[in-house]
N, CA, C and O of each residue as an XYZ file, in Angstrom:
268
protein
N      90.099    120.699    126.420
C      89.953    119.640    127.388
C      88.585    119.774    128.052
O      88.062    120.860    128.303
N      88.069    118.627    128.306
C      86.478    118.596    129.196
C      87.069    118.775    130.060
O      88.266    119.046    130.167
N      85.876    118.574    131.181
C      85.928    119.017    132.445
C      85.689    117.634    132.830
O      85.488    116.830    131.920
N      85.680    117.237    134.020
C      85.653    115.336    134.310
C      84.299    115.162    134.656
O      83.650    114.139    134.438
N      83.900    116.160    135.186
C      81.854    115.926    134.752
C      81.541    115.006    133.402
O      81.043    113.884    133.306
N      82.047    115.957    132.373
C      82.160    115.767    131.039
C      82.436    114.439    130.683
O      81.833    113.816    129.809
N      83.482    113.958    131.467
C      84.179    112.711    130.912
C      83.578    111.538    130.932
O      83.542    110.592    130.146
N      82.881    111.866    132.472
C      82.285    110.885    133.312
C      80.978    110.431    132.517
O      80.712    109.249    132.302
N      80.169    111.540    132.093
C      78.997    111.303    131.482
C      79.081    110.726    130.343
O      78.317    109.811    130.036
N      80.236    111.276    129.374
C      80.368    111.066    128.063
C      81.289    108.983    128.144
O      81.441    108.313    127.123
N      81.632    108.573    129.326
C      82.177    107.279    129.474
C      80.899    106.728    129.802
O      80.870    105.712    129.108
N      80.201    106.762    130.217
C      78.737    105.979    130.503
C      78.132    105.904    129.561
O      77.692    104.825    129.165
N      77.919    107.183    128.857
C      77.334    106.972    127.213
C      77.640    105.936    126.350
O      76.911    105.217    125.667
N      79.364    105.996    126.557
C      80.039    104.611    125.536
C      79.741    103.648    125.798
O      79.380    102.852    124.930
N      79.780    103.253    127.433
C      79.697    102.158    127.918
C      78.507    101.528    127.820
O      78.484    100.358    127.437
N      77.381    102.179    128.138
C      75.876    101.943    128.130
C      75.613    101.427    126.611
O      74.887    100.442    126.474
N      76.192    102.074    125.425
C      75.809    101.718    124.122
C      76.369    100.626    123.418
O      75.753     99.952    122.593
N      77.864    100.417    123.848
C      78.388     99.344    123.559
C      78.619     97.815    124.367
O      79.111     96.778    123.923
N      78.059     98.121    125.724
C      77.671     97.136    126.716
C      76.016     96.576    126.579
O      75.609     95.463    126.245
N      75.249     97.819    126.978
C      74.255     97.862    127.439
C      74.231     97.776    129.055
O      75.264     97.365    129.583
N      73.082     98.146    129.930
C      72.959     98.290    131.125
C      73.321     97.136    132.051
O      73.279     97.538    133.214
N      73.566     96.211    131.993
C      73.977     94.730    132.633
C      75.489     95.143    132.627
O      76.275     95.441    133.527
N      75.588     95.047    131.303
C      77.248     94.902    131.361
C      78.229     95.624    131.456
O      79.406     95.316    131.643
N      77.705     96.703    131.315
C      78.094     98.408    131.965
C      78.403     98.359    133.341
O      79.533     98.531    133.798
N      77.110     98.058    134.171
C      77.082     97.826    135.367
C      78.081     96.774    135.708
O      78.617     96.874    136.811
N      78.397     95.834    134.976
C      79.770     95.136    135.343
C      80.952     95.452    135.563
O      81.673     95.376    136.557
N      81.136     95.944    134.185
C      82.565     96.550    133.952
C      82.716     97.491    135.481
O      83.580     97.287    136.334
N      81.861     98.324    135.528
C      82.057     99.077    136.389
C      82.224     98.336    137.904
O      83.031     98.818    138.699
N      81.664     97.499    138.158
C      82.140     96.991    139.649
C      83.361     96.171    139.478
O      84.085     96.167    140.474
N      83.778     95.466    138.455
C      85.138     95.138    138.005
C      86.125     95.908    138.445
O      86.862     95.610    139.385
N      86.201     97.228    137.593
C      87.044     97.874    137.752
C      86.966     98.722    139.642
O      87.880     99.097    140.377
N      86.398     98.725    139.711
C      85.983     99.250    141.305
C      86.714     98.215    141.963
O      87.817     98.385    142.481
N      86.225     97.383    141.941
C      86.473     95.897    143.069
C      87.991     95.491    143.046
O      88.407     94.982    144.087
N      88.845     95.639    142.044
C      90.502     95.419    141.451
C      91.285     96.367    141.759
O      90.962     97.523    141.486
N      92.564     96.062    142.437
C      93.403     97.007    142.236
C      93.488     97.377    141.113
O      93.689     96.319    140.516
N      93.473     98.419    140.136
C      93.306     98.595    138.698
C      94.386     99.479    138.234
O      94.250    100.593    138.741
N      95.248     99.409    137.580
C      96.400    101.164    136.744
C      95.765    100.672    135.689
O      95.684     99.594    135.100
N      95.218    102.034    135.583
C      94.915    102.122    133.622
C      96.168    102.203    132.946
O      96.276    101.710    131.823
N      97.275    102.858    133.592
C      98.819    102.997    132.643
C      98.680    101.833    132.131
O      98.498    101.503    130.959
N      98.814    100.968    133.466
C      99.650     99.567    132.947
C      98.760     98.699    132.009
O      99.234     97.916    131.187
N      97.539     98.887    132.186
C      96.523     98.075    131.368
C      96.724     98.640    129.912
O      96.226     97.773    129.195
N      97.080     99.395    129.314
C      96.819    100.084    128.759
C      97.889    100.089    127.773
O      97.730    100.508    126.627
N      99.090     99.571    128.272
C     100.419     99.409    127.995
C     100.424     97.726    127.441
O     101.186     97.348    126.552
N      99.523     96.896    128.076
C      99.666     95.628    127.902
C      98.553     95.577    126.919
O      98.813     94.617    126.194
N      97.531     96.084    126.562
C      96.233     96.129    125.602
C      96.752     95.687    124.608
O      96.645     94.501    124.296
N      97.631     96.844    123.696
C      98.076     96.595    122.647
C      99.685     96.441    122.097
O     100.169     96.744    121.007
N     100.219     95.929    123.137
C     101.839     95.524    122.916
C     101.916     94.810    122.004
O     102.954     95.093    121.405
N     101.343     93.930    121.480
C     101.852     93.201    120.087
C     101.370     94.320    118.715
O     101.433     93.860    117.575
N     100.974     95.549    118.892
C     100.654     96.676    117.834
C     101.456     97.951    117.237
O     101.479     98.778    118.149
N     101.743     98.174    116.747
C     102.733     99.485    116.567
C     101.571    100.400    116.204
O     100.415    100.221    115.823
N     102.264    101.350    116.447
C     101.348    103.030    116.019
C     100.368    102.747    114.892
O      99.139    102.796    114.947
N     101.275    102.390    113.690
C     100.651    102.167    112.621
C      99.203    101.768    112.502
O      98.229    102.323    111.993
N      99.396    100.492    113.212
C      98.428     99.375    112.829
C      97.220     99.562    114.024
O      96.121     99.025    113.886
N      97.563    100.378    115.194
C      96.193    101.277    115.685
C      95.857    102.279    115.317
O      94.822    102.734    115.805
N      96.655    103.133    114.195
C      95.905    104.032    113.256
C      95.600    103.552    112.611
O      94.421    103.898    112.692
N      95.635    102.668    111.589
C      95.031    102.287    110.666
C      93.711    101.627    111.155
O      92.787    101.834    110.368
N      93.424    100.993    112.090
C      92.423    100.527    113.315
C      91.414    101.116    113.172
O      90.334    100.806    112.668
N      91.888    102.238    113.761
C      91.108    103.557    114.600
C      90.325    103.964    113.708
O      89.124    104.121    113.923
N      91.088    104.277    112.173
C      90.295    104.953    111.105
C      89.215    104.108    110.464
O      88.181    104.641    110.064
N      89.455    102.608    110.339
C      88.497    101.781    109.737
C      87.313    102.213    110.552
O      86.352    102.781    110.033
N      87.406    101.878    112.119
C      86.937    101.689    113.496
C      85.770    103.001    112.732
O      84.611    102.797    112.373
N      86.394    104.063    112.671
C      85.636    105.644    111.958
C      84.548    105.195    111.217
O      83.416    104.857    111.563
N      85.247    105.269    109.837
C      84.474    105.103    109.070
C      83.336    104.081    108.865
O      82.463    104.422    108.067
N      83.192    102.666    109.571
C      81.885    102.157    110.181
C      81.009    102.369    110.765
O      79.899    101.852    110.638
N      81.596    103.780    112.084
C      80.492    104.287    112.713
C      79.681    105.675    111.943
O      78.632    106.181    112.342
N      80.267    105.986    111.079
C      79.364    106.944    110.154
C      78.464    106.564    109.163
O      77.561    107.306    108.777
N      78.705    105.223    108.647
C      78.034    104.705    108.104
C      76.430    103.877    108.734
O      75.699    103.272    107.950
């Protein structure tokens, strides 16, 4: 397990690369500004998905970013 230093830095990284700096900076006052549960968000993301079909996801999701 990281340490939440760790987490923190390594979530800005994602965010910054797959946002960029505008929209990073969004997300982030979004989520600030909202009452927010990640449970529950998180629970509603992918309810129409079974295990399966976000592993199978996840792995495509993989193998694009190595390429």
């Amino acid at each position: 397990m990281i340490t939440d230093t760790e987490l923190k830095v390594k979530g800005l990284k994602v965010l910054l690369k797959e946002l960029g700096k505008v929209e990073a900076e969004r997300f982030i006052a979004l989520i600030k500004k909202e009452a927010f549960d990640y449970t529950e968000w998180q629970r509603s993301l992918w309810e129409d998905k079974d295990v399966e079909e976000l592993s199978k996801e996840a792995m495509e999701f993989r193998k694009k970013q190595k390429t």
